[in-house]
Backbone as XML, in Angstrom:
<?xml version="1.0"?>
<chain id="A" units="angstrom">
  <residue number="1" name="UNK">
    <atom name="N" x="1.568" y="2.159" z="-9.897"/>
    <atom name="CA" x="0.135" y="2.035" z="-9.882"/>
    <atom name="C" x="-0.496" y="3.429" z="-9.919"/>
  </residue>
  <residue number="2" name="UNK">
    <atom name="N" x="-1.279" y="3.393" z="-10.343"/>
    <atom name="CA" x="-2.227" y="4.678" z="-10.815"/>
    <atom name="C" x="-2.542" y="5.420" z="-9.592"/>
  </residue>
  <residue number="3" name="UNK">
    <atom name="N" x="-2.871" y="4.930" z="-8.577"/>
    <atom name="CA" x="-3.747" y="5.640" z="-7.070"/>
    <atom name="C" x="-2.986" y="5.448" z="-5.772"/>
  </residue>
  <residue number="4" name="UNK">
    <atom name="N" x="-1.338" y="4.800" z="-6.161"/>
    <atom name="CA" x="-0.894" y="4.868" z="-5.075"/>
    <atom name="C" x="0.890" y="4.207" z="-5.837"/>
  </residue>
  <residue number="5" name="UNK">
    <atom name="N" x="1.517" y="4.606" z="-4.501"/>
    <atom name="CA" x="2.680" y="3.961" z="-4.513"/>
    <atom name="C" x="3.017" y="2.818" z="-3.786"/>
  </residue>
  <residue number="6" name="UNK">
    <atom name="N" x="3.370" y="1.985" z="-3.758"/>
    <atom name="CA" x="4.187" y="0.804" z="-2.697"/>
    <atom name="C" x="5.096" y="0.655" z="-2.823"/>
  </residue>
  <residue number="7" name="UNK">
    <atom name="N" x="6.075" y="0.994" z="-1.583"/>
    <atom name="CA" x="7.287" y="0.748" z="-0.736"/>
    <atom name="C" x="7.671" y="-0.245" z="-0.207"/>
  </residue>
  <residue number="8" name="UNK">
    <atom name="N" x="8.402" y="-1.174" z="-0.420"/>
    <atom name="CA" x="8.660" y="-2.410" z="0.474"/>
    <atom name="C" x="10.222" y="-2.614" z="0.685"/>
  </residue>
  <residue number="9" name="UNK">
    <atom name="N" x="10.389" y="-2.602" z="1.860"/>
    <atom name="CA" x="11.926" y="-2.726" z="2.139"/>
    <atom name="C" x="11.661" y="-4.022" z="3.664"/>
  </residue>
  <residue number="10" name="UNK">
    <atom name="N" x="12.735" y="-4.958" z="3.399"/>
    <atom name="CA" x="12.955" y="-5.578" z="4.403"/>
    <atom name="C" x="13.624" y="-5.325" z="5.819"/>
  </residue>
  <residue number="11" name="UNK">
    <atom name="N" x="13.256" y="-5.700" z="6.905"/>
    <atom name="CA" x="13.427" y="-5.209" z="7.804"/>
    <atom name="C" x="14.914" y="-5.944" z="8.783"/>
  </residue>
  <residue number="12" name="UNK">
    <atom name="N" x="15.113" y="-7.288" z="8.374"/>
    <atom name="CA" x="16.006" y="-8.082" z="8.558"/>
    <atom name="C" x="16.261" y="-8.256" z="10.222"/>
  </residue>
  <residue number="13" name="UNK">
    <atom name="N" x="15.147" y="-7.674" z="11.372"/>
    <atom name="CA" x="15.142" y="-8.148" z="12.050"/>
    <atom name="C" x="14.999" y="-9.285" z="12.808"/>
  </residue>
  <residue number="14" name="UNK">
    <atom name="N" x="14.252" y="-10.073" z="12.156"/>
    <atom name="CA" x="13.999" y="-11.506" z="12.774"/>
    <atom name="C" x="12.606" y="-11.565" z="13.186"/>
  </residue>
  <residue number="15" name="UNK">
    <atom name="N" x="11.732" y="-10.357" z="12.621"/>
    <atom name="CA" x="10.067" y="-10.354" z="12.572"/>
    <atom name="C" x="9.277" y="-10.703" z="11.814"/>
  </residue>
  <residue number="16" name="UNK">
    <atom name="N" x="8.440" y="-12.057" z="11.926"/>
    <atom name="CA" x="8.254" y="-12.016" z="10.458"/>
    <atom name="C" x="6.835" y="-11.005" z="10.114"/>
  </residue>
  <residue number="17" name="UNK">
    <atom name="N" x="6.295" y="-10.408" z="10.761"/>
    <atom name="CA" x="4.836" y="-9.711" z="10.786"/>
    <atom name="C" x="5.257" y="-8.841" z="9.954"/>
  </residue>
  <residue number="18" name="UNK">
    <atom name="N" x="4.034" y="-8.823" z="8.764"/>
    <atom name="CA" x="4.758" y="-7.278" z="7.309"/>
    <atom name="C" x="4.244" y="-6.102" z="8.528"/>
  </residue>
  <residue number="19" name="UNK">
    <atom name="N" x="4.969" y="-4.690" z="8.639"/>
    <atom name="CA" x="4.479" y="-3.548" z="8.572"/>
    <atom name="C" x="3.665" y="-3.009" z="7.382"/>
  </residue>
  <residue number="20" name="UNK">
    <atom name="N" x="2.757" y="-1.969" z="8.404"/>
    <atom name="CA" x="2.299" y="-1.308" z="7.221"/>
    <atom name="C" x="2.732" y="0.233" z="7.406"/>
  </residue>
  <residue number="21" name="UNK">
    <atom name="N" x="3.009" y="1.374" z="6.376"/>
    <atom name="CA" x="2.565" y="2.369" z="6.779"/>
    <atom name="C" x="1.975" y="3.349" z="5.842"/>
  </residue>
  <residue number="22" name="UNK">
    <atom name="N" x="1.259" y="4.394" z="5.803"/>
    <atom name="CA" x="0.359" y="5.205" z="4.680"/>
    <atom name="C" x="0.960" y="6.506" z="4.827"/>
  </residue>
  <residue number="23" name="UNK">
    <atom name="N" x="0.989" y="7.276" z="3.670"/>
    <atom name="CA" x="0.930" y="8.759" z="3.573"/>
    <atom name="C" x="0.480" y="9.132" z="2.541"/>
  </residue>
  <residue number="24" name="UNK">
    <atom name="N" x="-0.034" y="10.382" z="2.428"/>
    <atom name="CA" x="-0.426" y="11.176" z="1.263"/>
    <atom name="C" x="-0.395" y="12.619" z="1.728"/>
  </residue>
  <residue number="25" name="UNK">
    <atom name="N" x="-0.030" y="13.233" z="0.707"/>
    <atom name="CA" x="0.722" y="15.055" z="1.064"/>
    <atom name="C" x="-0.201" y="15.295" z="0.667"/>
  </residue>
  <residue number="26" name="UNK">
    <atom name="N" x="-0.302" y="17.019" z="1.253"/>
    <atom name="CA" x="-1.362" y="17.851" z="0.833"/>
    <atom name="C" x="-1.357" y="18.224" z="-0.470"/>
  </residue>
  <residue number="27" name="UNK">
    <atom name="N" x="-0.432" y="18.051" z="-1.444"/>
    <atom name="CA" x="-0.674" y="17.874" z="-2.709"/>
    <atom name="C" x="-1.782" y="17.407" z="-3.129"/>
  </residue>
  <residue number="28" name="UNK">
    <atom name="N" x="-2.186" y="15.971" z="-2.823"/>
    <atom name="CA" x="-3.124" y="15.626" z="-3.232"/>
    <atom name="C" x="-4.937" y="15.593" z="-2.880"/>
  </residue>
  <residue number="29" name="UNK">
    <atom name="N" x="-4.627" y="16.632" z="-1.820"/>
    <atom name="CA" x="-5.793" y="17.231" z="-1.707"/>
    <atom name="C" x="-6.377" y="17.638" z="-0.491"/>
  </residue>
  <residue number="30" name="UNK">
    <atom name="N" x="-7.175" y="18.426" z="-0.025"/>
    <atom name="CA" x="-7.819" y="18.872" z="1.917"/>
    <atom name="C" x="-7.623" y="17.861" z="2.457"/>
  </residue>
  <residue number="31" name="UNK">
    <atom name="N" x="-7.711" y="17.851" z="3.721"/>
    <atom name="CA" x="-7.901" y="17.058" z="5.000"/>
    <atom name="C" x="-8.493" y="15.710" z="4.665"/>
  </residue>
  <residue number="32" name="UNK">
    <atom name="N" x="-9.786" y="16.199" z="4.339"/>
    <atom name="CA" x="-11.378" y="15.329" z="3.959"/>
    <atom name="C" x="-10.530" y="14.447" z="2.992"/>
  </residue>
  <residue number="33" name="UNK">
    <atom name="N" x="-10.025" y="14.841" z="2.001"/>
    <atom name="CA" x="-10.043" y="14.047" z="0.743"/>
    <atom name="C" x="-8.854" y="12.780" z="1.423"/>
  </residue>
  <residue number="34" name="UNK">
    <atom name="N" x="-7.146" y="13.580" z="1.516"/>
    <atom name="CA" x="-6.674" y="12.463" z="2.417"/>
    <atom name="C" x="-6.705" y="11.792" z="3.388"/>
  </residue>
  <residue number="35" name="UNK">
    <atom name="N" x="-7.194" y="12.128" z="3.955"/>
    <atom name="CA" x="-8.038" y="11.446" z="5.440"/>
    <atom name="C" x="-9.065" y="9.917" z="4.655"/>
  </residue>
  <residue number="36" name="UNK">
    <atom name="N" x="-9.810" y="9.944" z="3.892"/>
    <atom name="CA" x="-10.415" y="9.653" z="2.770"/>
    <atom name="C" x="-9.432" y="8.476" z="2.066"/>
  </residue>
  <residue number="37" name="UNK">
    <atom name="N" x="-8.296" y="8.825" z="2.006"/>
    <atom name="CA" x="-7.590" y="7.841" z="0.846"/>
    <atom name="C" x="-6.956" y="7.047" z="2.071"/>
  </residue>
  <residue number="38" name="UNK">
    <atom name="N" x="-6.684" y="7.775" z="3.370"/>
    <atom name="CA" x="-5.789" y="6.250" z="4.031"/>
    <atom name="C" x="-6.601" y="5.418" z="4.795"/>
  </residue>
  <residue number="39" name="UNK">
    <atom name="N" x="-8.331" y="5.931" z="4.788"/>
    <atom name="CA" x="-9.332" y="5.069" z="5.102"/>
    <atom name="C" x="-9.385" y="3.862" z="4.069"/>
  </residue>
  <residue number="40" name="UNK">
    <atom name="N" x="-9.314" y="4.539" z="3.093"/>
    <atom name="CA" x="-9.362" y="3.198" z="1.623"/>
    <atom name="C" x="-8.338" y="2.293" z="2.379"/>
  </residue>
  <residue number="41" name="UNK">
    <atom name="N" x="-7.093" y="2.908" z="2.491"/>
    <atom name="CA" x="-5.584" y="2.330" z="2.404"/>
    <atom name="C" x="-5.408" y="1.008" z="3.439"/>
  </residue>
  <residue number="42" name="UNK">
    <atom name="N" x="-6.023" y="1.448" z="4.470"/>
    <atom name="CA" x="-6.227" y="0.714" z="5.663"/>
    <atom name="C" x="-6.531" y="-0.087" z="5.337"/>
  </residue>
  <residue number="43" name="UNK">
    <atom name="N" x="-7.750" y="-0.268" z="4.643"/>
    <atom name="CA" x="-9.220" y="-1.303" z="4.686"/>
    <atom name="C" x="-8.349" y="-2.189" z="3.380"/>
  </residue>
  <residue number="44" name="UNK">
    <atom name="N" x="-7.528" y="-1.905" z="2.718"/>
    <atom name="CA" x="-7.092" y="-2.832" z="1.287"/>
    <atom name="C" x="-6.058" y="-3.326" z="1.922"/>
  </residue>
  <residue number="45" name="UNK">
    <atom name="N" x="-5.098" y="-2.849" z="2.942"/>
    <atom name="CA" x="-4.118" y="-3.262" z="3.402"/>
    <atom name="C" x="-4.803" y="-4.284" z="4.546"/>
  </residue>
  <residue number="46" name="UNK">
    <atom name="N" x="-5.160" y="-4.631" z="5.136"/>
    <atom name="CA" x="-6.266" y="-5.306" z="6.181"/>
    <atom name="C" x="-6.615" y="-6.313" z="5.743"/>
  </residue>
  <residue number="47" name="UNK">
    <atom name="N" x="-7.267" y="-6.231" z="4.187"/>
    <atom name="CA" x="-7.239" y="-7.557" z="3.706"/>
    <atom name="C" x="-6.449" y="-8.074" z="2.862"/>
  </residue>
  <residue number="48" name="UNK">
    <atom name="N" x="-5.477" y="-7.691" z="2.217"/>
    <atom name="CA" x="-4.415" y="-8.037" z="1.295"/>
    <atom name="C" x="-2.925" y="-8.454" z="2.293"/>
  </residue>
  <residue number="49" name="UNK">
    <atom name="N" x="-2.632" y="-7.584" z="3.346"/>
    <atom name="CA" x="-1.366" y="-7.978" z="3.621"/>
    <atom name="C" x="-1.000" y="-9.118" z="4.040"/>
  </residue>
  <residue number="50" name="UNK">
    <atom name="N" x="-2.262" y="-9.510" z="5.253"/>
    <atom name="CA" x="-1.740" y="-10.753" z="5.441"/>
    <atom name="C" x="-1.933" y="-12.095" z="4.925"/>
  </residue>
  <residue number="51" name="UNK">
    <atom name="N" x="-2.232" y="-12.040" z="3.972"/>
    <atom name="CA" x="-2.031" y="-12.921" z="2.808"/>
    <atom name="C" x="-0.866" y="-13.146" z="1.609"/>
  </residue>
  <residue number="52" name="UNK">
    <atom name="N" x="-0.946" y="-11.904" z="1.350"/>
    <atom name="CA" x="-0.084" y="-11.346" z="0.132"/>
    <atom name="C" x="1.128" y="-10.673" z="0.592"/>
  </residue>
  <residue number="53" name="UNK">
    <atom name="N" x="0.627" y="-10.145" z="1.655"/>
    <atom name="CA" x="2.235" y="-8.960" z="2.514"/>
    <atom name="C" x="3.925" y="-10.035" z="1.997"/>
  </residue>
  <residue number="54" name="UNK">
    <atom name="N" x="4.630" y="-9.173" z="2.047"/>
    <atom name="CA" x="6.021" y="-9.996" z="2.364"/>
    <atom name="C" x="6.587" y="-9.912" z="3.782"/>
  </residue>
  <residue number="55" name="UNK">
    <atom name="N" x="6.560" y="-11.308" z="3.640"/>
    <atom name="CA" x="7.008" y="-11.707" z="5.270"/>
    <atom name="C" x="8.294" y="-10.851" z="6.181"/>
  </residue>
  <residue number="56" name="UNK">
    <atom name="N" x="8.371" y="-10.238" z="7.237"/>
    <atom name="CA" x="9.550" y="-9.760" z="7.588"/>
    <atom name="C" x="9.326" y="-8.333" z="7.056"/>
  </residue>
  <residue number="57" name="UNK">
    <atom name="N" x="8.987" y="-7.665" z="6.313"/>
    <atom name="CA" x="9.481" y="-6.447" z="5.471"/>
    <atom name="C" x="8.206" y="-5.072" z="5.627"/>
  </residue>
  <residue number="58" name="UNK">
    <atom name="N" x="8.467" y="-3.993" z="5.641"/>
    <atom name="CA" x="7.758" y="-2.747" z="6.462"/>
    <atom name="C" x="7.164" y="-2.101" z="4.459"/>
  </residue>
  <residue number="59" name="UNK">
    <atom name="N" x="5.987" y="-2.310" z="4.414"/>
    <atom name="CA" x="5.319" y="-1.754" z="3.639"/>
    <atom name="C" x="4.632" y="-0.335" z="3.787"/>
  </residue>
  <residue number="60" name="UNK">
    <atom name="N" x="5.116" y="1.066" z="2.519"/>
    <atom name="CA" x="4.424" y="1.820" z="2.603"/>
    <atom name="C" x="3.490" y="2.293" z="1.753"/>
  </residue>
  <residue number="61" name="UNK">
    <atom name="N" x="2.484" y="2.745" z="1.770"/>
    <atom name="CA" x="1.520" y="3.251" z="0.536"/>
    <atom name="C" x="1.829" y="4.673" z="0.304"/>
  </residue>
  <residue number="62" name="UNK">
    <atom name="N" x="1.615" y="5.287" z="-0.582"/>
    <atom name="CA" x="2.135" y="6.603" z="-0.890"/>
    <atom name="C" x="0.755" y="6.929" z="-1.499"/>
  </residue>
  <residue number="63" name="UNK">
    <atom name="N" x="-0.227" y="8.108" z="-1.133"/>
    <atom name="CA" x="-1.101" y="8.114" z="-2.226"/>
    <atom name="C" x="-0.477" y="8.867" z="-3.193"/>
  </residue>
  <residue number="64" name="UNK">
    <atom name="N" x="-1.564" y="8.750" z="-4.300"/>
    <atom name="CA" x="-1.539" y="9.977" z="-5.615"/>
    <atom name="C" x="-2.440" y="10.441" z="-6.015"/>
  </residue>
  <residue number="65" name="UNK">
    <atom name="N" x="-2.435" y="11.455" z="-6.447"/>
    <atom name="CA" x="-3.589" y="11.874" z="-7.135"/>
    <atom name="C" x="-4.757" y="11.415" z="-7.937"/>
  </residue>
  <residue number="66" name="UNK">
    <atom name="N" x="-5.962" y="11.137" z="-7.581"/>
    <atom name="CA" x="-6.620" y="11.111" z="-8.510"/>
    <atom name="C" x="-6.747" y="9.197" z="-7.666"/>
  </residue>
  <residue number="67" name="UNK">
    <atom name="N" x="-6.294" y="8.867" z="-6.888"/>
    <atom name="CA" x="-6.226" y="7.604" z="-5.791"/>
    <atom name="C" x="-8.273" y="7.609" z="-5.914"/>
  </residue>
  <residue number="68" name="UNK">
    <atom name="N" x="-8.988" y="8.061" z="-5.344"/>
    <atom name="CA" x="-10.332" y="8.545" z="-4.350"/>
    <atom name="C" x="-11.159" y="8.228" z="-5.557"/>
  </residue>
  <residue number="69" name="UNK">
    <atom name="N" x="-10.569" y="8.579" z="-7.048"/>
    <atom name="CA" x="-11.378" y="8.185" z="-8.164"/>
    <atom name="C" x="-11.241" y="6.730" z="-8.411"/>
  </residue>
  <residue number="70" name="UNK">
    <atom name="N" x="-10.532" y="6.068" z="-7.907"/>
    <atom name="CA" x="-10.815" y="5.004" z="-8.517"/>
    <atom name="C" x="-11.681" y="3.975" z="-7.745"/>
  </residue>
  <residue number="71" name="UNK">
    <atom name="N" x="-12.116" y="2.762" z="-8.205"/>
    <atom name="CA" x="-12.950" y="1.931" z="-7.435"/>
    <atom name="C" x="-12.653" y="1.040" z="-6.825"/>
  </residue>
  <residue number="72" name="UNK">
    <atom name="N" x="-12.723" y="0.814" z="-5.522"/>
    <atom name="CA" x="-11.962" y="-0.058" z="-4.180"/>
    <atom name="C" x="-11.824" y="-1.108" z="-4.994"/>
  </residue>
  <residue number="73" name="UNK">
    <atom name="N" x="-12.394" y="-1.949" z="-5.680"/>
    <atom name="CA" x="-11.930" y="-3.302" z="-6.415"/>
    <atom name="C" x="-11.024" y="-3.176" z="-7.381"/>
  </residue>
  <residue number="74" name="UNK">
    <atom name="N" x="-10.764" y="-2.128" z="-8.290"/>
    <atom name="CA" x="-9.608" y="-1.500" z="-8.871"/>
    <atom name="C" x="-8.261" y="-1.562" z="-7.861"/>
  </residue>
  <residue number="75" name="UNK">
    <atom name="N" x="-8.485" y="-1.142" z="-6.920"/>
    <atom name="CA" x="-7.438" y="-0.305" z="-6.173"/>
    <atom name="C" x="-6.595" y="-1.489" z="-5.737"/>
  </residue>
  <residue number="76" name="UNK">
    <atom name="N" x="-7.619" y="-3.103" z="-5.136"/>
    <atom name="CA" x="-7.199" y="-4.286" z="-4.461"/>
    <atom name="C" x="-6.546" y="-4.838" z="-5.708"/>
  </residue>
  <residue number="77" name="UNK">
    <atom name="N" x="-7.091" y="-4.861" z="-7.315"/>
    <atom name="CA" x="-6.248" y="-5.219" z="-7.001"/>
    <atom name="C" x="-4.940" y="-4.720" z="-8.161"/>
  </residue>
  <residue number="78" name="UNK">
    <atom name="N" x="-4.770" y="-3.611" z="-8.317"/>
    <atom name="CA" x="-3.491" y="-2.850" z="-8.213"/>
    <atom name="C" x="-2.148" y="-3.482" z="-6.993"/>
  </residue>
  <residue number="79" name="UNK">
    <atom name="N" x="-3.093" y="-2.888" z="-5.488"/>
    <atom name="CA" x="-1.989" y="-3.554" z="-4.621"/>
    <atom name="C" x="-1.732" y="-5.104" z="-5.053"/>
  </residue>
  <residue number="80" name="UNK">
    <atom name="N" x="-2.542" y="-5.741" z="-5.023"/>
    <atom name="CA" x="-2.214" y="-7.654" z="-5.336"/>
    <atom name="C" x="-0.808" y="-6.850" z="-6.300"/>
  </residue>
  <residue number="81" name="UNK">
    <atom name="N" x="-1.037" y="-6.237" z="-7.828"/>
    <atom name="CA" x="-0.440" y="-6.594" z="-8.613"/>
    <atom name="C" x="1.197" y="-5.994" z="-8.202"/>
  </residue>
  <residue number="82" name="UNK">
    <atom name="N" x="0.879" y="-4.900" z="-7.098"/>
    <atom name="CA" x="2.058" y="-4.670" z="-6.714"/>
    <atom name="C" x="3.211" y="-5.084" z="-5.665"/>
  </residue>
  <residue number="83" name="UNK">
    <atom name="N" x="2.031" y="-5.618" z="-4.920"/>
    <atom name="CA" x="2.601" y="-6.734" z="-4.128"/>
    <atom name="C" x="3.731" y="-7.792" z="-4.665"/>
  </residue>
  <residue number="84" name="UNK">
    <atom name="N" x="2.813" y="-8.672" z="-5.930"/>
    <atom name="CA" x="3.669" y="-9.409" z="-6.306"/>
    <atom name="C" x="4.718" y="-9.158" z="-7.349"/>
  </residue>
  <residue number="85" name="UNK">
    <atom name="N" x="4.605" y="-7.658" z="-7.782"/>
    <atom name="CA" x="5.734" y="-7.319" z="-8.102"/>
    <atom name="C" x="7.103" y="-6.806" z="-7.146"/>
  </residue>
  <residue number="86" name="UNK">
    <atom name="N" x="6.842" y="-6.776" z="-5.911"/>
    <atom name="CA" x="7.605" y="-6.224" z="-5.150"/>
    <atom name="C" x="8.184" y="-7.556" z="-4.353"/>
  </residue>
  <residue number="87" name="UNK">
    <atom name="N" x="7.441" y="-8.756" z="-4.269"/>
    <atom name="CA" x="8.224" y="-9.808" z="-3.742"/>
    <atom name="C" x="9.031" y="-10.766" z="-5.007"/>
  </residue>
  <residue number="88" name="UNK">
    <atom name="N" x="8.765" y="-10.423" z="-6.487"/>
    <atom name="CA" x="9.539" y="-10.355" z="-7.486"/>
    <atom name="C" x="11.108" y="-10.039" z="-7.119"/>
  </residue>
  <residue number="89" name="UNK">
    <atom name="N" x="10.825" y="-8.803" z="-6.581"/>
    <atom name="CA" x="11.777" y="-8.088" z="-6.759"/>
    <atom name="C" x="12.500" y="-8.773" z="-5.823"/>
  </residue>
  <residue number="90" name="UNK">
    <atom name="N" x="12.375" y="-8.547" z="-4.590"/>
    <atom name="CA" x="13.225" y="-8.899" z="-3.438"/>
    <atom name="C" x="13.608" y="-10.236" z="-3.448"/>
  </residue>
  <residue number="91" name="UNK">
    <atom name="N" x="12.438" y="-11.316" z="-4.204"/>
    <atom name="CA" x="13.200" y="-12.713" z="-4.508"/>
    <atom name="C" x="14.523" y="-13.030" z="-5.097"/>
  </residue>
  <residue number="92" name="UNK">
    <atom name="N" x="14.866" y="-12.003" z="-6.265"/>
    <atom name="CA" x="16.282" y="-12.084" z="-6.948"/>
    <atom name="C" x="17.023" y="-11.082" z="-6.338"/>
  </residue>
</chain>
């Protein structure tokens, strides 16, 4: 995805609650700016995971560059589309 990465690995503990977790390096920009992208990150993860999350399994967002340009309804739904590519995955 263009403004971020997603990580999903299962946790195989016997939890079914998704984790979440966020990062973005100073690569991609001051304090302000990433501070900025895991406010987005939060607020898309908040309403997407527990709907869409995969059950059991610790989700991470990775930002990227150029994340802050795009438009929160863009961004939702990127995650949707990565979401369900990532429980794709883990289904087979």
């Amino acid at each position: 995805m263009p403004g971020f990465v997603l990580l999903v690995r299962p946790r195989g503990d016997g939890d079914d609650t998704p984790g979440i977790g966020y990062t973005v390096s100073k690569k991609v920009g001051n304090a302000v700016t990433r501070n900025r992208m895991k406010r987005r990150f939060r607020e898309l993860a908040r309403a997407a995971l527990p709907a869409r999350g995969i059950v059991g399994a610790d989700h991470v967002m990775i930002g990227r560059n150029g994340g802050n340009d795009i438009s929160f309804s863009d961004l939702a739904g990127h995650l949707d589309q990565a979401l369900s590519r990532a429980a794709k995955k883990l289904a087979s």
